[in-house]
N, C-alpha and C positions, 0 to 999 in steps of 0.2 A: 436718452431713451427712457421714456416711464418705466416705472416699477409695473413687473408683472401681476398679477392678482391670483394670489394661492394657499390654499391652506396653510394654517402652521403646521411644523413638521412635514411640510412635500418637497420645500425649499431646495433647489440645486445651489452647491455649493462649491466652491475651488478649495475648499479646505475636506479634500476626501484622505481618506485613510492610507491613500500612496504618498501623499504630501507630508503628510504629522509623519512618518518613519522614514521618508527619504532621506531627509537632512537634518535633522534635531541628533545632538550632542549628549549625551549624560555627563554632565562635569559636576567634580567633587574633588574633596582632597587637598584643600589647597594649602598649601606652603612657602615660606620665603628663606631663602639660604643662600649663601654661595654668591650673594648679588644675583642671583634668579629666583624666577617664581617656578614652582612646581604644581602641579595637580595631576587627577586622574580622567581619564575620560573613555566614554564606549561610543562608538562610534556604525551605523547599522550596518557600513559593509564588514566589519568585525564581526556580526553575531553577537553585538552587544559587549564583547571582548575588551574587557579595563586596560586601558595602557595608560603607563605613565608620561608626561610630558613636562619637559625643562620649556622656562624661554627666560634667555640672559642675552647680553650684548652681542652675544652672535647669530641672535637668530633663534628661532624653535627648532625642536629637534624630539623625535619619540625618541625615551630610553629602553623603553619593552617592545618586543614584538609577538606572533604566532610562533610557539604555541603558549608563550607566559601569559595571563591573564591574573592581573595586581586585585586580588579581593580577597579578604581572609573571611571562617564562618565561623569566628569565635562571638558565641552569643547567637550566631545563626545569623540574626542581621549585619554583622560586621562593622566595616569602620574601621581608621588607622591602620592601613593593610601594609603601609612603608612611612620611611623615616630616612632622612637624610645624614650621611656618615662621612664626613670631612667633603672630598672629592667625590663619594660614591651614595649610593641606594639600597636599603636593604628593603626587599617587599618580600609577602607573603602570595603564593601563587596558589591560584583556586583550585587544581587538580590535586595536588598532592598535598597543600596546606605547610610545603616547607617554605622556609625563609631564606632568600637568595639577595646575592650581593651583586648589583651592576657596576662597573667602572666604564669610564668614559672609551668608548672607541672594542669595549668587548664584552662576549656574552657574560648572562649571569650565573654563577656559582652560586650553589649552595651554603650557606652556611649553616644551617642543622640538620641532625638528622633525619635520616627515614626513620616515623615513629608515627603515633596515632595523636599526632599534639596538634592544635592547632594558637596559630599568635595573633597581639595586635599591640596596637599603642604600645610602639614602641619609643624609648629617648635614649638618646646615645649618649654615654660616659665618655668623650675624650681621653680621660686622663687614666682609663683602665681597657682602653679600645674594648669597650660592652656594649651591649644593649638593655637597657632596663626594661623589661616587657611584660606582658600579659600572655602567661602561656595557659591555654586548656588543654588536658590529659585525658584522652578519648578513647584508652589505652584496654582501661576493665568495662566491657560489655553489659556488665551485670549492675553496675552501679552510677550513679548522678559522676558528670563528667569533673575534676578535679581540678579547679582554678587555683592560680599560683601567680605572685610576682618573682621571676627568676633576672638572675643576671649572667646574660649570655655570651661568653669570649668568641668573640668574631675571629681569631686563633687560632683557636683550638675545637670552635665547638663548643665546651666544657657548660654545662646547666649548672646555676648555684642560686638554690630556694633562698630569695631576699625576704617575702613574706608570706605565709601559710594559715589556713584554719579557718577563714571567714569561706563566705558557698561564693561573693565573686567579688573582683579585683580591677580597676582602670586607672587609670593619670598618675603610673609612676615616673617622677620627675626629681632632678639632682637640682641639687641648689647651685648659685655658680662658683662659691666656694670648691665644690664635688664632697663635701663634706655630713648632707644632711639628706633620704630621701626621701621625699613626701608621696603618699597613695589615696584613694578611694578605695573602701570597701564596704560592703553591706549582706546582710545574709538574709535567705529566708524568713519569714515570709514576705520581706520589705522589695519593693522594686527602689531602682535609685532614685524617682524623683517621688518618693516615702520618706525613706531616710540613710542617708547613707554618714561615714566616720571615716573624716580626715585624717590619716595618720603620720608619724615622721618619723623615720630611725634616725635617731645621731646619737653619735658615742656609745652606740652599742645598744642603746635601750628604745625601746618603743611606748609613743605617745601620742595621747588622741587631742589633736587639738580643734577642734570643731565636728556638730551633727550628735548624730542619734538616732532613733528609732524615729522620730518627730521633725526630724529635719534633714533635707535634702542638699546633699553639696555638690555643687557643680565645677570642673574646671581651675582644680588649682594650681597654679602657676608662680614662678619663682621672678621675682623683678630681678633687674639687673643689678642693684644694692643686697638682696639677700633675702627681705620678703617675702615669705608667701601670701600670696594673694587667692581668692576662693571668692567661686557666687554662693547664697547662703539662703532660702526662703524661711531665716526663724523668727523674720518680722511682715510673716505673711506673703512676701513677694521674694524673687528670687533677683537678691541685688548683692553689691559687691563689696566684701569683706578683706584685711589683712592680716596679719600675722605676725608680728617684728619679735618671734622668737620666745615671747611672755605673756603678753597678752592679744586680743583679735580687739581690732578697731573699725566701726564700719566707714566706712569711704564711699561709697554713694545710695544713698538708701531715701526710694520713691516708691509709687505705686504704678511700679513697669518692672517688667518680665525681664533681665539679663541672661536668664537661663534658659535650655531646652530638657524634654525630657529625653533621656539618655539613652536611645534606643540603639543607639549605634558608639564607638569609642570614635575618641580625637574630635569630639565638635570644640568651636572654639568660638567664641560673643568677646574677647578682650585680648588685648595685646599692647605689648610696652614699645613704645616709640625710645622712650629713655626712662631713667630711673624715677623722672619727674612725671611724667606725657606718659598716658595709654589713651588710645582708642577703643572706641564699642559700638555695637550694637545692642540694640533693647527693643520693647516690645509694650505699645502702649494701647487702648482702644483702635488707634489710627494707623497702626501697624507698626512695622519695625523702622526704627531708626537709625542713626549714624549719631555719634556724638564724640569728644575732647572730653579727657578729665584731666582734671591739675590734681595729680596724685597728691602734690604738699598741703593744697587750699582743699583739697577734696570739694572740688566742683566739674560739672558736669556741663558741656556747653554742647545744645545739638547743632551737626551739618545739614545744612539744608541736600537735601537731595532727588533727582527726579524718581527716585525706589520705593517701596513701600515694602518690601523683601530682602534680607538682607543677612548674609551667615557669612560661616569658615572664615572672618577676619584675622589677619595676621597684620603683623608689621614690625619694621626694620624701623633704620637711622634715618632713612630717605625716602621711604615706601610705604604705604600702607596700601596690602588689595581683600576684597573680599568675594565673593559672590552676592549678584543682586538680581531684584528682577520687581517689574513692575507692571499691572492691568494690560502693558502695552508692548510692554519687552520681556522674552522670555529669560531666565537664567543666564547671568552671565558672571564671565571674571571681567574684574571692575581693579585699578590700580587709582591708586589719588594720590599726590605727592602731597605732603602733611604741610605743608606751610601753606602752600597757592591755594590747596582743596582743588587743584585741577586734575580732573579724572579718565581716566583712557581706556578703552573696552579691551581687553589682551585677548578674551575666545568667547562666543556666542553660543546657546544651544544652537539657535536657529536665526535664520535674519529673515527680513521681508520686505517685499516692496511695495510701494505708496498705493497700488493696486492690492494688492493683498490685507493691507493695514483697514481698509475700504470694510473690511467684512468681520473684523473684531469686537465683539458687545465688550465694553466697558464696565464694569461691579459697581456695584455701589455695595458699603455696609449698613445691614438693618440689623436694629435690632424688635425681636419680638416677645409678648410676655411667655413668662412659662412656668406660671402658677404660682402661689402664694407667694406674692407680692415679689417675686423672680424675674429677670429679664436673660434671655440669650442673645447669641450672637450669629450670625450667618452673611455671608457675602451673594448680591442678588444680581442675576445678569437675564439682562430683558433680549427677546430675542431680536436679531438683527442680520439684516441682508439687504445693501442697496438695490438689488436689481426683484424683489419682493415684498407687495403688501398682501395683508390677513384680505379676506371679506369682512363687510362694514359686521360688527359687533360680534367679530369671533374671538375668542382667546383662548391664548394660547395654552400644550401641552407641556406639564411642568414636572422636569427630572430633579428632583432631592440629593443631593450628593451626601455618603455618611462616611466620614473621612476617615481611617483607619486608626490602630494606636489600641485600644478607644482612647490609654494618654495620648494625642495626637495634637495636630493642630492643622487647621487650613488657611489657606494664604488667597490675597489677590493677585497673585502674580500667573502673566499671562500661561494658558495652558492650552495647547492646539487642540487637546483632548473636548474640554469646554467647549469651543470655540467652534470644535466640529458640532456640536449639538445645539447650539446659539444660533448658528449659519442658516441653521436646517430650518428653523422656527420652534424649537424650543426653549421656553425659558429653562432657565436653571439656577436655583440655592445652594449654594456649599456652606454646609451649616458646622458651626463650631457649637456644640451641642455641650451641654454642663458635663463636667468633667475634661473636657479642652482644655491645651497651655496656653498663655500668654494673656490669662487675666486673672491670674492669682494663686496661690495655694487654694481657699476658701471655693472657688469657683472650679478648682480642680478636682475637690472632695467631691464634690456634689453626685459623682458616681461611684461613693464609697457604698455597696450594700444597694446599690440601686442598677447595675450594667443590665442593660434591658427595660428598662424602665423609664429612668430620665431621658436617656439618649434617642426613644423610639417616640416618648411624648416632643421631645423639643425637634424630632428630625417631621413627626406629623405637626405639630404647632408653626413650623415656620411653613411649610406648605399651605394651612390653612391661614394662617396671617397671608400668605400671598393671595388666594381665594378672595379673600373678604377686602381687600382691596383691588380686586377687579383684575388684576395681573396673571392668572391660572384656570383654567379650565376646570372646575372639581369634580367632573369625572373623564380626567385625564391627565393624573397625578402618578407618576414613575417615580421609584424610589430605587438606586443604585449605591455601590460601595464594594470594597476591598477587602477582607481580612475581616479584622472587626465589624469595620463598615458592612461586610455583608453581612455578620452576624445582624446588626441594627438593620437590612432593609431585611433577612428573611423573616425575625420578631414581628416589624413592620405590620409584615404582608400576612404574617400567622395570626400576630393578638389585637387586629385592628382592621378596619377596611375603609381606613382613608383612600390605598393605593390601591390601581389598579392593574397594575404589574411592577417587578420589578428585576435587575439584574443581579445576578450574587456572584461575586468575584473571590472563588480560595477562602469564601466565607464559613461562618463558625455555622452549624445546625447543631449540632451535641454540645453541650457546655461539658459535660460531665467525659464525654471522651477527652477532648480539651484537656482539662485537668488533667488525666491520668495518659492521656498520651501526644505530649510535647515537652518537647528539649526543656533543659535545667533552665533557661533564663527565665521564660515563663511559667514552671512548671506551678508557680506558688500565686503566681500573677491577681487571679480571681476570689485568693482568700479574701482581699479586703473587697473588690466590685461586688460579691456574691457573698461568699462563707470559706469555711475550710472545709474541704472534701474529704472524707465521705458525712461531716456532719451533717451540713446543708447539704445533703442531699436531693434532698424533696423541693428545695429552690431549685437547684439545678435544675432539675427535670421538670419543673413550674415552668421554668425560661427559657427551657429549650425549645427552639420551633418543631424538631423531628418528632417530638411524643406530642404533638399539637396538630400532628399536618393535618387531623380532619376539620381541624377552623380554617387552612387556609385555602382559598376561594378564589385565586390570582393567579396570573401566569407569572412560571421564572425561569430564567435562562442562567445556566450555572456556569461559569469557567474556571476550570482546575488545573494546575500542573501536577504531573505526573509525580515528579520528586519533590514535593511538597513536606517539606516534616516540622511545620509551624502545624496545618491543616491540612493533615494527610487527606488524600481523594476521597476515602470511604464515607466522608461527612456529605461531602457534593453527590455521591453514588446516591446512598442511600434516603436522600431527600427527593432524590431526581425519581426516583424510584416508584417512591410513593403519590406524588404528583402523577405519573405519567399511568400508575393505575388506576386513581381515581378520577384521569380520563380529562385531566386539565392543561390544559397547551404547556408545555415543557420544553426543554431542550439540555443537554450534557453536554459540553464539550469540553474535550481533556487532552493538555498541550503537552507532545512526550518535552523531556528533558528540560524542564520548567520546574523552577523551586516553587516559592511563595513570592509572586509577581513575575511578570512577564516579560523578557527581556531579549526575545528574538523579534525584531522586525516582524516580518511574517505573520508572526502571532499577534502581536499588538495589533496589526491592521485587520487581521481575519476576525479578534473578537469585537473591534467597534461597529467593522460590518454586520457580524452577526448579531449584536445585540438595534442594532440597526432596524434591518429585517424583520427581527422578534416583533418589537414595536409595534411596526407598522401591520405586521401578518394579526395583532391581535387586539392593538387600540384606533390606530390610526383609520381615518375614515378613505384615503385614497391612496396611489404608490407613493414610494419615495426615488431617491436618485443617491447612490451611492458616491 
């Protein structure tokens, strides 16, 4: 049958917003123990609901059910919510934020108390049956919440402060001696991938063996021989470093990314196969890789793989799995047996069929300039639909994606979200804008003293790179995003009229609220993108879109969660506000019982539709088809 003949963005497509939330997985968390693999997953008929999941030689099997939901909101973003304890599980359960112990075949028990703490990243001491963990203390109302590495008798209960004093705490780990323990800590006003300081108790005293104020440690881990091992970026990139007790040696050092920024606890890019053997993952212009190092030769050999996305590697004596995902395939857990490199999918977000794969635009990476003699990065997806052609010399309308963080990063890996917009006849950029991971420290800066500035020049630069090569319609340029990201499309849509509308998702309009009212992890976040509050003052409110809204000229569709305390609602209210009185297409919609991101079904589908809608009610030239 020929292609129909119809506008872009009219496009009917099988990728509607019932499809992307019917069946797609959230998987995270993943672990190797026990001769099984563990991870976490939310599942839609859950209500988005984290359970834990074993799968060993008998089969899969959930260890959680309703009403435990495995997530802790230490740092608020969380991460590391369980840990695995001989035979059993300890996780952190999102209602009450206590830590419970699962055994095989019954429910789980508490092991700490009812109190206002909340845990993560935790490593279990055998030989003292503890948990080594991350506790926050949420206790005094009146003051910044009180980070601690405690050791916790699975026993008795009994809390005993391992280390104190610094504003926060991750990757407490034993050596396998049980003799030495090693941590991250880093204080105001440093986020961790600024600078953070490796520390080690043994014999009583504490020592700082790696970082700073100036450098960022990622992930230190104990090899099997005694080692610490640590990613390091104090030769500009964040690569991998040891420890043998005296001095730090580096062991693989390129211009590739081994690290993430540490937005959440328990990420993990390496893993010891044996004392000799670790596997990784890294992060180069081409994306993320797979690779072998010979810990003695300290060399570095990559696996070829069909991924371009690639985390939470672990690995065993026989095992190595990670999570992967590629242009074509969504998220998945991925095992490879380390010798054959033969690989076997254990769980999928999502699957699809030969028919369905029919209707997937493919990315390509561009890069575009972005002033004095600067280049960024962005990933470009041209629109697509087999059963749809444009009219002859039309082109298409083109959505900006401004990826959250602003330390963040974007990936090519497939996302049904995209793909609903691709389908339709939209093209669309996800732009990894200066100050993005996974091309350098140096490329990281570039949003020191600039957040609002570079981010909204390089999110309008890649749009108009796409323009000037005939690929976007330039006056039918959408600029969308999350969190930050929405901070970058509402700046956008305020100090600039490249766009002509855009979406704000749980996005920033008050920089200066921001500052003074959100949680301890971030509270210091914007000294270095901006200044220190109340100094910079006058920047703040320079860059903020809400003391601006009489330049913005655009329509925006805002979506908020209710319990939001990253970006509480009143940023989305009072932007909406102001818009909707000086008589410019608007819209507010605010999802009850929703943090910062969206994770009921329901909701996710009701806002693609409506920002959908938006659209087409105020740029698009004829209907759409949901």
């Amino acid at each position: 049958m020929p292609a129909q003949v119809a506008s872009y963005g009219s496009w009917k497509s099988p990728l509607t917003s019932d499809r992307i939330v019917a069946d797609s997985v959230r998987l995270g968390s993943v672990h190797l123990a026990q001769n099984a693999v563990f991870w976490v997953e939310g599942r839609p008929e859950d209500n988005g609901r984290a359970v834990l999941v074993r799968q060993g030689a008998n089969g899969r099997e959930r260890l959680t059910s309703a009403p435990f939901n495995v997530r802790t909101r230490a740092h608020e973003y969380g991460g590391g919510a369980y840990c695995v304890v001989d035979e059993s599980l300890v996780f952190s359960n999102f209602r009450d934020q206590r830590l419970y112990r699962v055994d095989p075949g019954s429910p789980p028990e508490p092991v700490s108390p009812e109190a206002e703490h909340r845990f993560a990243d935790g490593c279990y001491d055998s030989r003292q049956n503890r948990l080594l963990i991350v506790r926050e203390d949420h206790s005094d109302a009146d003051q910044e919440a009180v980070s601690t590495i405690v050791s916790l008798d699975l026993q008795n209960q009994l809390q005993t402060v391992i280390a104190d004093g610094a504003d926060f705490y991750s990757d407490p780990r034993i050596s396998p001696n049980g003799e030495t323990v090693s941590w991250l800590e880093w204080r105001h006003p440093q986020m961790p991938w600024d600078g953070t300081e490796l520390r080690v108790l043994r014999d009583g005293h504490v020592e700082t063996v790696a970082g700073g104020e100036t450098e960022s440690i990622f992930q230190p881990q104990w090899s099997p021989d005694g080692r610490l091992y640590f990613i390091s970026d104090r030769n500009g990139w964040w690569n991998l470093y040891r420890w043998d007790g005296d001095q730090v040696q580096a062991v693989v050092e390129m211009e590739a990314e081994f690290g993430y920024p540490q937005w959440i606890f328990d990420w993990s890019t390496y893993a010891f196969q044996s004392a000799e053997r670790a596997f990784c993952t890294y992060h180069t212009n081409e994306g993320w890789r797979l690779g072998e190092i010979d810990l003695e030769a300290r060399r570095l050999s990559p696996i070829e793989t069909p991924y371009t996305d690639l985390s939470n590697l672990r690995a065993a004596s026989d095992r190595v799995v990670f999570m992967a995902g590629s242009p074509t395939e969504t998220s998945s857990i991925i095992e490879m047996d380390p010798d054959s490199r033969e690989m076997e999918t254990l769980q999928s977000s999502d699957t699809f069929d030969a028919a369905t794969r029919n209707y997937f635009s493919v990315p390509r990476a561009i890069e575009f300039a972005a002033g004095a003699d600067l280049t960024s990065h962005a990933f470009y997806y041209p629109p697509h639909n087999p059963d749809f052609e444009p009219p002859p010399g039309e082109r298409p309308p083109l959505i900006v994606i401004s990826h959250g963080g602003p330390t963040g990063q974007t990936s090519p890996t497939l996302s049904l979200k995209t793909q609903f917009w691709t389908s339709r006849g939209f093209a669309v950029v996800d732009v990894n804008y200066g100050g993005s991971t996974g091309y350098g420290r140096e490329y990281r800066r570039r949003l020191d003293g600039a957040w609002g500035v570079v981010d909204l020049a390089d999110c309008t630069n890649a749009a108009l790179h796409l323009v000037d090569q005939g690929l976007a319609d330039p006056k039918k340029l959408l600029i969308r995003g999350g969190s930050a990201g929405g901070y970058t499309t509402l700046a956008a849509l305020t100090f600039g009229d490249a766009f002509a509308a855009g979406a704000s998702y749980y996005g920033v309009s008050d920089l200066a609220a921001l500052a003074t009212d959100t949680h301890k992890f971030e509270s210091r976040y914007m000294d270095r993108m901006i200044g220190p509050y109340p100094d910079a003052a006058e920047t703040y409110n320079r860059r903020s879109p809400i003391h601006s809204a009489e330049s913005l000229n655009a329509p925006v569709i805002f979506f908020q969660g209710s319990d939001d305390k990253v970006v509480p609602p009143d940023q989305a209210e009072r932007m909406f506000r102001i818009l909707r009185e000086k008589g410019l297409p608007t819209a507010y919609v605010l999802y009850e019982n929703e943090g910062h991101g969206f994770r009921q079904p329901a909701n996710v589908k009701h806002a693609l539709d409506s920002e959908l809608l938006f659209y087409a009610t105020v740029l698009l030239d004829g209907p759409v088809t949901l």
